[in-house]
C-alpha positions as CSV (number, residue, x, y, z in Angstrom):
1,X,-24.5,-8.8,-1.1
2,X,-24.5,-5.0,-0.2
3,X,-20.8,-4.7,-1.5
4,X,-21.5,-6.9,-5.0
5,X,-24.9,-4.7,-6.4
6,X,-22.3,-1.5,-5.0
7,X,-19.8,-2.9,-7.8
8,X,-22.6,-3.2,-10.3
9,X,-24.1,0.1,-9.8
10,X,-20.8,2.0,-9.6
11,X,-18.1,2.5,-12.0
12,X,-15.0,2.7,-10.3
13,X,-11.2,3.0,-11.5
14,X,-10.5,-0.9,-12.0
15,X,-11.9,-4.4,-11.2
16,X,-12.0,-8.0,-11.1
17,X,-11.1,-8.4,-14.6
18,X,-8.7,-5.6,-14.7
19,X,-6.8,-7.1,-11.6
20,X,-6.8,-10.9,-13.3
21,X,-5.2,-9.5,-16.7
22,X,-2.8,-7.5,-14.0
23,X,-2.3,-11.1,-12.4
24,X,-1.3,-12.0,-15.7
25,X,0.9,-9.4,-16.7
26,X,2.7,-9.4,-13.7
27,X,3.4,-13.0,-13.5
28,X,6.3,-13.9,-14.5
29,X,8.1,-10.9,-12.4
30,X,6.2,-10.8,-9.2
31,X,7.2,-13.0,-6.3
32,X,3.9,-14.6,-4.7
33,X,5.0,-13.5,-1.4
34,X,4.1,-15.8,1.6
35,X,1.5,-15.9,4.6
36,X,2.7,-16.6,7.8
37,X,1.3,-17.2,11.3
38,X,2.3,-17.5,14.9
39,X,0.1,-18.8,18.0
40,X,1.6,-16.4,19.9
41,X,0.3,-13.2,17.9
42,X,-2.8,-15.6,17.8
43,X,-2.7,-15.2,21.7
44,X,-2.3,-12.0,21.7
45,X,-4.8,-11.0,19.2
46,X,-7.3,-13.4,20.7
47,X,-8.0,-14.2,16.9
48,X,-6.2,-16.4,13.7
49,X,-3.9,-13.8,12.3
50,X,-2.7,-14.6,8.7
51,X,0.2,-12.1,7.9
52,X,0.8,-11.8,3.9
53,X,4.0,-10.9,3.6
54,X,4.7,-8.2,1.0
55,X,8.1,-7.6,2.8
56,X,9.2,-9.9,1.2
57,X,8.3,-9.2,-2.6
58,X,10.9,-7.6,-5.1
59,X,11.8,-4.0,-4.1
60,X,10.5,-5.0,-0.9
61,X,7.4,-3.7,-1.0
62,X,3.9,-4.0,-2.7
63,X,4.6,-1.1,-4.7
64,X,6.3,-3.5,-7.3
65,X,3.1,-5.2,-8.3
66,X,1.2,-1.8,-9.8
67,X,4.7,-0.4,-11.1
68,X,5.1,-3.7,-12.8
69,X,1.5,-3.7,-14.1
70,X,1.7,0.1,-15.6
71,X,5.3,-0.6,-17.0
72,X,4.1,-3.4,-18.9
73,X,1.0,-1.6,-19.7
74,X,2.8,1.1,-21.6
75,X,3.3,0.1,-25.6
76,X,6.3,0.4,-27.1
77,X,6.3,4.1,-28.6
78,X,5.1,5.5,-25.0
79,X,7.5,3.3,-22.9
80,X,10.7,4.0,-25.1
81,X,10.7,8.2,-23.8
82,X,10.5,5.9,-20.6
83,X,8.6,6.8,-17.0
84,X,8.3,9.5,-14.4
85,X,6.8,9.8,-10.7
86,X,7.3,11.7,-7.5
87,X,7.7,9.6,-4.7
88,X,9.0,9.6,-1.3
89,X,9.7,5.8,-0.8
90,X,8.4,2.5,-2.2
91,X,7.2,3.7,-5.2
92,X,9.6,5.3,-6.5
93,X,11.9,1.6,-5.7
94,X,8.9,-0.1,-7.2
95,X,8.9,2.1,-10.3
96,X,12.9,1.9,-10.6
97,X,12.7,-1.7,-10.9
98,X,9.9,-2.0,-13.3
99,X,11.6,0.1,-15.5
100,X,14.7,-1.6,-15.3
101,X,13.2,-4.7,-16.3
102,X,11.3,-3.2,-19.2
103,X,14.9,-1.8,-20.2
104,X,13.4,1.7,-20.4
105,X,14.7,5.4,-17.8
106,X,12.9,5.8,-15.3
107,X,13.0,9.4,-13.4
108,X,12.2,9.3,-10.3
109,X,11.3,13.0,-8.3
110,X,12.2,12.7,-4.6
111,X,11.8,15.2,-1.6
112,X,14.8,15.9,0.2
113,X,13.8,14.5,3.3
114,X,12.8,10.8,2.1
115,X,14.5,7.7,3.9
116,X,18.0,7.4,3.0
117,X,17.1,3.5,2.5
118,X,14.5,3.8,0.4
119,X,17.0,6.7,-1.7
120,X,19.2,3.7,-1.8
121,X,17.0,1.4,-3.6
122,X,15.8,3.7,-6.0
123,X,19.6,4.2,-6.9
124,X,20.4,0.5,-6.9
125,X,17.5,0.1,-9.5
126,X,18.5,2.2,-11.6
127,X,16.2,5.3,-11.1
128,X,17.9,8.8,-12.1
129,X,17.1,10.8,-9.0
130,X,15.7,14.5,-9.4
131,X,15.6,16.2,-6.0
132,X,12.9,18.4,-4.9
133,X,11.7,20.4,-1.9
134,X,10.0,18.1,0.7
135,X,6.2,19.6,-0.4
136,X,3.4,18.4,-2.5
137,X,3.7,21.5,-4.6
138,X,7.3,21.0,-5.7
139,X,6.9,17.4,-5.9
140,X,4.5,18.1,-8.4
141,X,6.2,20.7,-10.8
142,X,9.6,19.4,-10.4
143,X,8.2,16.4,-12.1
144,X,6.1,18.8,-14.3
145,X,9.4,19.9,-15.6
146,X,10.7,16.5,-16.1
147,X,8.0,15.4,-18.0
148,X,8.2,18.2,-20.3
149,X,12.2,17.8,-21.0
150,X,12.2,14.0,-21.7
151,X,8.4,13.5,-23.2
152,X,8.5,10.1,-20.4
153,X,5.1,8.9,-19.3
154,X,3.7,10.3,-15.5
155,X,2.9,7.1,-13.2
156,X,1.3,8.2,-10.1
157,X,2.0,6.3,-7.4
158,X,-1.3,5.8,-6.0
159,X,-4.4,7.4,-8.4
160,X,-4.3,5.4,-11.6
161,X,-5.9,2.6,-12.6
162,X,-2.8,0.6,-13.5
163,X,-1.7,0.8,-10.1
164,X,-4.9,-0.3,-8.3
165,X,-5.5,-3.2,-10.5
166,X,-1.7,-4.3,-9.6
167,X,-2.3,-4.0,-6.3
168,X,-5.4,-6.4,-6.0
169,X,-3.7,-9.1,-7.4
170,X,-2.3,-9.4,-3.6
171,X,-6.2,-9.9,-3.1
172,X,-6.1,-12.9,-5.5
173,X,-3.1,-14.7,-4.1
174,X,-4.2,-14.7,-0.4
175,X,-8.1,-15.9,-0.9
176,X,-8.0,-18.0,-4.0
177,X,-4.2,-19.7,-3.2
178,X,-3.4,-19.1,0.3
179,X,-6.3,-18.7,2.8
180,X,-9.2,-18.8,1.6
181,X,-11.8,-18.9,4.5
182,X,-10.7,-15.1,5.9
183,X,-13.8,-13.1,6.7
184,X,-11.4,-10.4,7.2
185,X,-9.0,-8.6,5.8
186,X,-6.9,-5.5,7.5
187,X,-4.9,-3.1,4.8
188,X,-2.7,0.1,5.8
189,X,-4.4,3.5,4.3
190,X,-2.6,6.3,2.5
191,X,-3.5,7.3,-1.0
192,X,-5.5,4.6,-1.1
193,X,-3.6,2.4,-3.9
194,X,-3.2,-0.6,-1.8
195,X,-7.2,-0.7,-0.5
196,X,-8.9,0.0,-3.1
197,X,-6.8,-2.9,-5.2
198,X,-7.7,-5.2,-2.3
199,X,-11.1,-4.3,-1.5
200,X,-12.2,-4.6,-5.6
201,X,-10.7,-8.0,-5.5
202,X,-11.7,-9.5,-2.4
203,X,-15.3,-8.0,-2.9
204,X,-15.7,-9.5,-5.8
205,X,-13.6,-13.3,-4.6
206,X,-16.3,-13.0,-1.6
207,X,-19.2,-10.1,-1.1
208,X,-18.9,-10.7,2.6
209,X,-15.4,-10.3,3.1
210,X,-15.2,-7.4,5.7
211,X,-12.0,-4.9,4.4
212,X,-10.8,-2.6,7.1
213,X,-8.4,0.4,7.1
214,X,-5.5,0.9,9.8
215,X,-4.2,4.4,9.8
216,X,-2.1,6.5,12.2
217,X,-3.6,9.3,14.0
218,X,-1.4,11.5,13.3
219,X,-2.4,11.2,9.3
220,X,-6.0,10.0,9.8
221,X,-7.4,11.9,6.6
222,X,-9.4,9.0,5.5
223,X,-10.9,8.4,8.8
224,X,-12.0,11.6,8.3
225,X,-13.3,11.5,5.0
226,X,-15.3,8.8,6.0
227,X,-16.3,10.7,8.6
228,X,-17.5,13.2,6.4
229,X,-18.1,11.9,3.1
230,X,-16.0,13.5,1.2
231,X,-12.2,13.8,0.9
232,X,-10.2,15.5,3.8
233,X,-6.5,17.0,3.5
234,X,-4.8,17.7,6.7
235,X,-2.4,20.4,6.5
236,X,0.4,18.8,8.2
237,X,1.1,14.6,8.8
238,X,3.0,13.6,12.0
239,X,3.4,10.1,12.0
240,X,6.9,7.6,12.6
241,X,4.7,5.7,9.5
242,X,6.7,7.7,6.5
243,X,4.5,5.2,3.6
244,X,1.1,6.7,5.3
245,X,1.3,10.4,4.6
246,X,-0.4,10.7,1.2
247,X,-3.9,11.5,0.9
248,X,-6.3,10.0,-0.9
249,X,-7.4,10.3,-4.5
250,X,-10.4,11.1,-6.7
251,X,-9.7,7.2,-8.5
252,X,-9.1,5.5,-4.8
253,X,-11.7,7.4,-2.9
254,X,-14.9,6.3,-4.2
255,X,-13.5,2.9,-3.4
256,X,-12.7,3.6,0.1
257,X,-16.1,5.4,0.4
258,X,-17.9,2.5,-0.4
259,X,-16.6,-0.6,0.0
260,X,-14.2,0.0,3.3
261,X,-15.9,-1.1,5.9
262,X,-14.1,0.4,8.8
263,X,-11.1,2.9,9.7
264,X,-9.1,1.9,12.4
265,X,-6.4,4.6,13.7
266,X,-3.8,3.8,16.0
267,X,-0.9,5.2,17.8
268,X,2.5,5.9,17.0
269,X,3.7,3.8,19.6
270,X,1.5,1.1,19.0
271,X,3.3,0.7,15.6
272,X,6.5,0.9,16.6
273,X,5.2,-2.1,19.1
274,X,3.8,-3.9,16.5
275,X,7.1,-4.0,14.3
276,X,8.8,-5.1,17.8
277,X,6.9,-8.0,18.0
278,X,7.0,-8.8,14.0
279,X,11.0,-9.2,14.6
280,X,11.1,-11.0,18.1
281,X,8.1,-13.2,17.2
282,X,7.2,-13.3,13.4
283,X,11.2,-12.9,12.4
284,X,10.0,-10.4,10.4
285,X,11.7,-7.2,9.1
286,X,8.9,-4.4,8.8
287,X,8.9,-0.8,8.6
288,X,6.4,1.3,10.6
289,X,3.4,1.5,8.0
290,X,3.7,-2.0,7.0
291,X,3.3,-3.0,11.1
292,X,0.4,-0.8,11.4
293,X,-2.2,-4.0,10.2
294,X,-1.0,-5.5,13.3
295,X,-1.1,-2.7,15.3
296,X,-4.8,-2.0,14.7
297,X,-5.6,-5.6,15.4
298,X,-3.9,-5.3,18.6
299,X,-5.3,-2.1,19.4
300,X,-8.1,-1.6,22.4
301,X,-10.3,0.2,19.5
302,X,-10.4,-2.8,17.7
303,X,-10.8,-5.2,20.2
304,X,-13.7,-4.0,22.2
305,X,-15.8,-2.7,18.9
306,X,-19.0,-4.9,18.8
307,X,-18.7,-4.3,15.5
308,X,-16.0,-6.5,14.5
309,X,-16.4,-9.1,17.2
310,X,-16.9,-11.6,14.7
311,X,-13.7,-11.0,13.1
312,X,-12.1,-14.6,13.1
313,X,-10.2,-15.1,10.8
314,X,-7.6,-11.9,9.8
315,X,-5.6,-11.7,7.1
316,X,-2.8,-8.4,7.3
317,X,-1.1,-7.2,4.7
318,X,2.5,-6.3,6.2
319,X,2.8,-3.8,3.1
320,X,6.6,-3.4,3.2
321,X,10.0,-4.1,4.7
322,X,12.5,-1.3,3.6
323,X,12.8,0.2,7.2
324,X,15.3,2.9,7.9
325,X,17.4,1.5,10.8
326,X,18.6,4.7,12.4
327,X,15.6,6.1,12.6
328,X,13.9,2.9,14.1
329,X,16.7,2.5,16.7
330,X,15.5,6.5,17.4
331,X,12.1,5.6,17.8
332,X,12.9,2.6,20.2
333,X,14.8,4.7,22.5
334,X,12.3,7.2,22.9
């Protein structure tokens, strides 16, 4: 009941009935993406696994649920000068897509060092690609500029209301269609989008749903903002996990503050693991952040906490599928 008076009492950046109208909105473009299990990953994990499979949804990630959501959020007079973002990967697919759809530009600021697969996508959907150095700073005023020229409307990829709300209608599909009797539920941690979305949703669906953070160590900023209480920046991220590198956000953070129960870091060779097993066992394409659910349920951290003993019943988000093969092949080999 802890988590349910926290909602009352707090005001944070969306909620239940934000994420239903999102639900709504997104409906008739969203795929409800499907849960899978395997006795052998049961085995392993010495607990029922529920994997929801956002691999598999349109753009081939989550991302396309709160780029949908904001797209058809916009009105008319601000969607016709049409959208703008930075983004390294999925959202920047997500948001190419969503635009498409809507028939409006969307401009889409990448770093020069981003997956060549997820480039791809955002070309196949349409995006107009504006390059820019591979830092936060010229991320940022690259798409300053853009804004400025074409008068199109900034869509974070993370810290906007929009976005979160989109997000938790994954939340939605799993407890209220799929598996309803989860007492836990294990979401990969960046910027926070994804978790908050999920956590505000499954909070509300069932107060004593335990929500738990997997995040690699080497980008374990919201372990240690938990840690401390406030939000941490790291001045470098070194992680195979290319999705997990943002930080979090003054929108998501409150959520994760309050209503996360748990950060679980992990290795990066516990991920690459993890994705091993989602393709020999699940059958399963997955890149490195969306294995990292599985990984932290694997992981000896997770296993011989007291804490989460009582963990039974696990639903993982597998976040996304658009994997950049050379590199993978890379990271096998080492």
């Amino acid at each position: 009941m802890e988590a349910e008076s926290q909602m009352r009492e707090v005001k944070y950046a969306a909620d239940i009935s934000s994420i239903r109208e999102a639900q709504a909105r997104i409906k008739p473009f969203v795929h409800q993406t499907p849960v899978l299990s395997s006795e052998s990953l049961n085995a392993l994990a010495g607990r029922q696994l529920f994997f929801k499979c956002e691999c598999f949804q349109k753009g081939g990630a989550f991302k396309f649920r709160g780029a949908c959501n904001a797209v058809f959020s916009l009105d008319d007079d601000q969607a016709v000068k049409g959208v703008v973002t930075h983004s390294s990967g999925n959202h920047a697919a997500a948001l190419s897509l969503a635009a498409k759809l809507r028939g409006i530009p969307a401009y889409i600021v990448i770093p020069k060092n981003a997956p060549k697969c997820k480039v791809e996508n955002v070309i196949r959907y349409g995006g107009q690609v504006i390059w820019s150095e591979p830092t936060m700073q010229s991320r940022e005023s690259t798409a300053a500029k853009v804004l400025q020229e074409t008068g199109a409307v900034l869509l974070h990829p993370y810290n906007d209301m929009r976005i979160i709300s989109g997000q938790g209608t994954i939340s939605l599909e799993l407890l209220e269609q799929q598996v309803p009797q989860l007492d836990t539920i294990i979401v990969p941690i960046s910027g926070g989008g994804l978790i908050s979305g999920v956590a505000l949703a499954a909070k509300s669906i069932n107060p004593a749903i335990r929500v738990l953070a997997a995040e690699p160590e080497g980008a374990n900023d919201a372990a240690q903002s938990k840690a401390a209480g406030r939000i941490i920046t790291l001045p470098e991220t070194n992680t195979v996990a290319d999705g997990l590198r943002a930080f979090l956000g003054d929108l998501t953070w409150p959520v994760v503050r309050d209503l996360v129960d748990g950060i679980i870091t992990v290795e990066d060779k516990e991920i690459i693991h993890a994705m091993k097993l989602c393709y020999e066992i699940l059958k399963v394409a997955v890149e490195p952040s969306g294995a990292i659910g599985l990984a932290a349920v694997l992981s000896d951290s997770f296993k011989k906490n007291s804490a989460w003993k009582d963990c039974s019943n696990i639903g993982i988000i597998l976040s996304g599928g658009n994997v950049d093969l050379g590199i993978l092949w890379d990271a096998y080999r080492k």
